[in-house]
C-alpha positions in Angstrom: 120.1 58.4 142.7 122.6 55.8 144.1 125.5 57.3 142.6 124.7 60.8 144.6 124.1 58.8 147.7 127.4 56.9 147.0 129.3 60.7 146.4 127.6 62.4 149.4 128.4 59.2 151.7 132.2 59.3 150.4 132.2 62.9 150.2 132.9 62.9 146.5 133.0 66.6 144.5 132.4 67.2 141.1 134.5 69.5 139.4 132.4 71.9 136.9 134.5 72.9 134.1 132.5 77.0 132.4 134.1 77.2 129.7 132.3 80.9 129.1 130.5 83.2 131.6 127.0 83.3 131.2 125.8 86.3 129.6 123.8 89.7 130.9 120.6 90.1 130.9 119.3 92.2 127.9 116.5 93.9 129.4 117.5 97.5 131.0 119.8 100.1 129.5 122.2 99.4 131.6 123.1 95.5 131.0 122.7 96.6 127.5 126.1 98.9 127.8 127.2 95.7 129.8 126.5 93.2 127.5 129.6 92.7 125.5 132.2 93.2 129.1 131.7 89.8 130.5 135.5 87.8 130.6 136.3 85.5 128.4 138.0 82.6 129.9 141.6 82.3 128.2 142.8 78.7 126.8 144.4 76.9 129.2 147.3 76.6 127.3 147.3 80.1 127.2 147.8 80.4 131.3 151.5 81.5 131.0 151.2 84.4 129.6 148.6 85.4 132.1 150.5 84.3 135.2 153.4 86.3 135.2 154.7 85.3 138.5 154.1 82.5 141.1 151.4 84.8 143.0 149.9 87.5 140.3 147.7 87.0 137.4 147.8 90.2 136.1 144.3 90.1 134.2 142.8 90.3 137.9 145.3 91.4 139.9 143.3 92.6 142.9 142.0 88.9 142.9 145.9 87.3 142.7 146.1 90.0 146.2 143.3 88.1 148.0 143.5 84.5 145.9 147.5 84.4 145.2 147.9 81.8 142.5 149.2 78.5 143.3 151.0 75.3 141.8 147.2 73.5 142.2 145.6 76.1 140.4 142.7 74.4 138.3 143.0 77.2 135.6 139.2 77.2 133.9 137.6 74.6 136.0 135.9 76.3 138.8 135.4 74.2 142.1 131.6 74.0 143.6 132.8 76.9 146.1 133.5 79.1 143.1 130.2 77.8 141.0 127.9 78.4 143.8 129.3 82.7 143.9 129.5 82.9 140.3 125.6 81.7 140.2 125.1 84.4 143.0 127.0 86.8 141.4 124.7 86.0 137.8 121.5 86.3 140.2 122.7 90.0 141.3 123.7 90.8 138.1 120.0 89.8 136.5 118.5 91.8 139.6 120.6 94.3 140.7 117.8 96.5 142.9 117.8 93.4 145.3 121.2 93.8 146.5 120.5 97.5 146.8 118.2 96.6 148.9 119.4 93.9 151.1 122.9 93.2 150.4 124.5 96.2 149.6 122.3 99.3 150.9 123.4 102.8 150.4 123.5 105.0 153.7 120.1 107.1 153.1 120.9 110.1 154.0 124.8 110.1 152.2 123.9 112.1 148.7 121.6 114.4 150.5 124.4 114.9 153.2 126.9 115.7 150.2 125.1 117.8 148.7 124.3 120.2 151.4 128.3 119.9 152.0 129.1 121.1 149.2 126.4 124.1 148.5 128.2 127.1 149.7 125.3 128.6 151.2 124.2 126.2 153.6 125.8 127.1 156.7 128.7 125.1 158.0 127.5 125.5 161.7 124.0 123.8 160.5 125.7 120.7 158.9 128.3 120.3 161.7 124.9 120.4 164.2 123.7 117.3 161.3 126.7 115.5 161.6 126.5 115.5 165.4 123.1 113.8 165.8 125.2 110.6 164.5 127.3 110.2 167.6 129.0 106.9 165.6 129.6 109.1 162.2 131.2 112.2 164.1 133.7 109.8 166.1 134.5 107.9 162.8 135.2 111.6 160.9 137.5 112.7 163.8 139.5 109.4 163.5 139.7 110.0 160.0 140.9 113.1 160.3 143.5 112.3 162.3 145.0 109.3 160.2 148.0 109.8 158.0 146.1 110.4 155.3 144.8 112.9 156.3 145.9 114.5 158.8 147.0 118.2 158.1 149.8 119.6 160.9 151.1 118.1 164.4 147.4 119.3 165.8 145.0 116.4 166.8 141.9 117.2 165.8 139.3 117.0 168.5 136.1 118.5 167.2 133.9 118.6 164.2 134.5 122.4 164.4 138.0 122.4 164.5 137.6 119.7 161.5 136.5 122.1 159.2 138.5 125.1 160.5 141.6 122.9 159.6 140.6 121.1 156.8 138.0 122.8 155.1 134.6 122.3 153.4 135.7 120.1 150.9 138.8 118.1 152.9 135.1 117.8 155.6 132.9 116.5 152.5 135.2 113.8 151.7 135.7 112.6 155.3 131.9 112.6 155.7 131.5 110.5 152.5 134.2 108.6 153.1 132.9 107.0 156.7 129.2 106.5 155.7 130.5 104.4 152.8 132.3 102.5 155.0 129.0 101.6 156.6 128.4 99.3 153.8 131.3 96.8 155.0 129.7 95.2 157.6 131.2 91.6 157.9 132.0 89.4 160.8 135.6 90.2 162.4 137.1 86.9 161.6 136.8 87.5 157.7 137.2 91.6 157.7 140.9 91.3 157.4 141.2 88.9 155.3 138.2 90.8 152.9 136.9 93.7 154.0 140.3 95.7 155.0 141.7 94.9 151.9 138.3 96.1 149.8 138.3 98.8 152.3 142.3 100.4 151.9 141.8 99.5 147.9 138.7 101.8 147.6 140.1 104.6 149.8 143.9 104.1 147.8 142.0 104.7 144.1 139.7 107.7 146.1 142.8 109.7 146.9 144.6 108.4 144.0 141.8 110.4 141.7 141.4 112.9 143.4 144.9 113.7 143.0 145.0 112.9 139.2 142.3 114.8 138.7 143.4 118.2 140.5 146.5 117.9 137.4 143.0 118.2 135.4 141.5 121.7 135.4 138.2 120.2 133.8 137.7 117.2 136.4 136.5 117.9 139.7 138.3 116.2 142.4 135.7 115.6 144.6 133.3 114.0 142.7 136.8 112.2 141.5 137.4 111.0 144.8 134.1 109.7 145.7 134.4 107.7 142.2 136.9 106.1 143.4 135.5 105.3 147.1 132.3 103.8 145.0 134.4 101.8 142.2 134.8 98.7 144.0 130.9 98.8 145.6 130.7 95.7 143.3 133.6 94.0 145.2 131.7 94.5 148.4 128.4 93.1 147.1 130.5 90.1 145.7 132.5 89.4 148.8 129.1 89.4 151.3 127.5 86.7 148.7 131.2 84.5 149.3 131.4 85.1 152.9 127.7 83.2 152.8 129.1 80.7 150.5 131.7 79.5 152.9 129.2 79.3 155.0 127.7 75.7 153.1 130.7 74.9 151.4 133.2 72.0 152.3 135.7 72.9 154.9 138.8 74.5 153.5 137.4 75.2 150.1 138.8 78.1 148.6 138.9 79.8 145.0 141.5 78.7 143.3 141.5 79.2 139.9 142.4 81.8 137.0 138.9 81.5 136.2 137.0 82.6 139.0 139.5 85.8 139.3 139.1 86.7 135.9 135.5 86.6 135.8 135.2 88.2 139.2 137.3 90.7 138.4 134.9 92.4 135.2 131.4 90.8 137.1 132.3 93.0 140.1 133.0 96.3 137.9 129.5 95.5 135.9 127.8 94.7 139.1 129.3 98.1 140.9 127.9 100.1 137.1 124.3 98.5 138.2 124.2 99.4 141.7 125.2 103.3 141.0 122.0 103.1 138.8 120.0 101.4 141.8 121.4 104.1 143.8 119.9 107.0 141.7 123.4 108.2 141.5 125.0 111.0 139.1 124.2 109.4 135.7 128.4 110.2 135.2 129.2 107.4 137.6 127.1 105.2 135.8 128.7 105.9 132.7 132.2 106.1 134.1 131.4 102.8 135.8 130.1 100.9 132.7 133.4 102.1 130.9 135.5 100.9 133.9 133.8 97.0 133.4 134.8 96.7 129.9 138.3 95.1 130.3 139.2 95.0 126.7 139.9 98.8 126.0 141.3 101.2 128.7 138.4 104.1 129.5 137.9 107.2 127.4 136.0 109.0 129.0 138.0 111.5 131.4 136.5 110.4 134.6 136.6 106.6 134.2 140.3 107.1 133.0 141.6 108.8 135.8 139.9 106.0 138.1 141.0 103.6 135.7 145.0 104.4 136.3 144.3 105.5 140.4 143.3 101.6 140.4 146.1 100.4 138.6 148.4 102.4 140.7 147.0 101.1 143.8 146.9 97.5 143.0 150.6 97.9 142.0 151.5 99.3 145.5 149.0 96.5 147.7 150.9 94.0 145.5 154.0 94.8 145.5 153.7 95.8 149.6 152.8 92.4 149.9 155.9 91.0 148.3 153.5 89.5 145.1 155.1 91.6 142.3 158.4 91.2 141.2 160.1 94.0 139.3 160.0 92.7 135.6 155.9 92.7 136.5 156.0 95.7 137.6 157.9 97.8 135.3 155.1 96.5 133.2 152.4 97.5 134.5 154.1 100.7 135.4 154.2 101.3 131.7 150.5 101.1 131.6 149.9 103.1 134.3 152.2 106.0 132.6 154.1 106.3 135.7 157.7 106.4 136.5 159.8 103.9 138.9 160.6 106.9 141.0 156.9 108.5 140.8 155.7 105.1 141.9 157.5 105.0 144.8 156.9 108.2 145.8 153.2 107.1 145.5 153.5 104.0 147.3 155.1 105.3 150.4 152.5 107.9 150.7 149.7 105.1 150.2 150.8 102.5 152.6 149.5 105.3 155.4 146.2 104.1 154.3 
């Protein structure tokens, strides 16, 4: 008792050295598929070979984007910020249908919405009427329409009817999709471009990243490709609300800061994102795909989860190296793994950084 009085009055931290993750939960089918993808923690003395620059650790290099690895990196001791989220993150992972339901809620009415989008029969003059009741999610798909990304001639779109006379049914359906997932980031300003812009261009980056792979696929369909890839990171989201909280309580200027908490964040986000697609009653194929995404020792085999699989590693290459993180040696590596040229890449990249 007096020597926690004497570290609170001196504002004294312990350091908590996990030297393993804490394990899944064994009781639904789904942590059971889960069960043997939770990181292992590398030997310390292994670091180097992880850390292949000053700012990327390239076994979580979406992490290395947001947490760049530094000189006083504590490797596999994780500070009381980074204990308090990886307890959360267990929690969520143990009950998954409670950040469904309060953390992480799916917009209701966004697989019914997509599914009358993309039945042929339903009238396209009925769903625009749909779409039009939600004054915010009509101006958010006219924005969207009019980005780089997508954006099709020097015509500014100005109506949901001109939307779909220019774009399409299925161009509309991702749009739509696309701006009521976006829903889900809801984070104060002061953290959403730190966070929540740089979940937010990752997740659209891998969507039109797989949708484009798979159209070179004449068995995968690019839609449901695309919206795959707009749901990978759902688990990132999830993960990112319970930090934002954390900082909250935690001492001022506490940060992650080591190889641990990126690593283990990087497969607990993937298996958390598997969970909440099951939560969601979505396609059992996104499950799957999912679940095949958060095992980090083995690249995907199934079709789907592989496409995703390489649209992420492409787009983490191009945030990365954007941000000046990635030097060439690093990336000529993980350009081999991504079965993609240096001139491809580039191509790629300068078409992404419109997102």
């Amino acid at each position: 008792m007096v020597i926690k009085l004497f570290n609170k009055l001196f504002n004294i931290r312990d350091k908590t050295s996990i030297s393993e993750p804490k394990g899944f939960r064994q009781d639904t089918s789904v942590q059971d598929k889960l069960a043997d993808t939770s990181a292992k923690p590398q030997d310390p003395t292994a670091t180097e070979e992880v850390l292949t620059s000053d700012s990327v650790d390239v076994a979580a290099l979406f992490y290395s984007l947001l947490f760049p690895t530094k000189s006083n990196d504590t490797g596999g001791i994780a500070n009381n910020l980074e204990k308090a989220v990886m307890d959360d993150v267990e929690n969520a992972l143990m009950s998954p249908q409670d950040v469904a339901d309060k953390v992480l809620k799916l917009p209701s009415k966004l697989t019914e919405l997509d599914r009358r989008l993309k039945d042929e029969s339903v009238d396209i003059k009925v769903l625009v009427d749909e779409i039009h009741d939600d004054p915010v999610l009509s101006v958010e798909v006219i924005k969207l329409c009019n980005s780089p990304l997508f954006k099709r001639g020097d015509r500014e779109v100005t109506s949901l009817q001109q939307a779909f006379v220019q774009l399409g049914r299925d161009q509309l359906r991702r749009l739509v999709t696309t701006c009521m997932v976006r829903e889900m980031i809801v984070i104060k300003p002061i953290y959403y471009r730190r966070f929540g812009l740089q979940i937010w261009r990752h997740s659209m980056q891998v969507a039109y990243l797989s949708s484009e792979l798979a159209a070179d696929h004449s068995d995968q369909d690019p839609d449901t490709a695309f919206l795959l890839g707009l749901l990978h990171d759902v688990g990132k989201i999830a993960i990112f609300k319970m930090l934002l909280d954390e900082f909250q309580i935690a001492e001022p200027g506490e940060q992650p800061s080591s190889w641990l908490f990126r690593q283990v964040m990087t497969t607990k986000s993937l298996s958390l994102s598997a969970l909440l697609a099951q939560c969601w009653h979505l396609p059992v194929c996104f499950e799957s795909s999912l679940s095949q995404l958060a095992n980090l020792d083995s690249t995907p085999t199934e079709p789907l989860a592989a496409l995703v699989w390489r649209a992420n590693l492409i787009s983490e290459c191009s945030m990365l190296y954007h941000g000046k993180k990635l030097d060439e040696p690093c990336l000529a590596r993980l350009l081999i793994d991504a079965n993609l040229s240096r001139d491809e890449f580039e191509v790629l990249h300068e078409k992404l950084k419109e997102v």
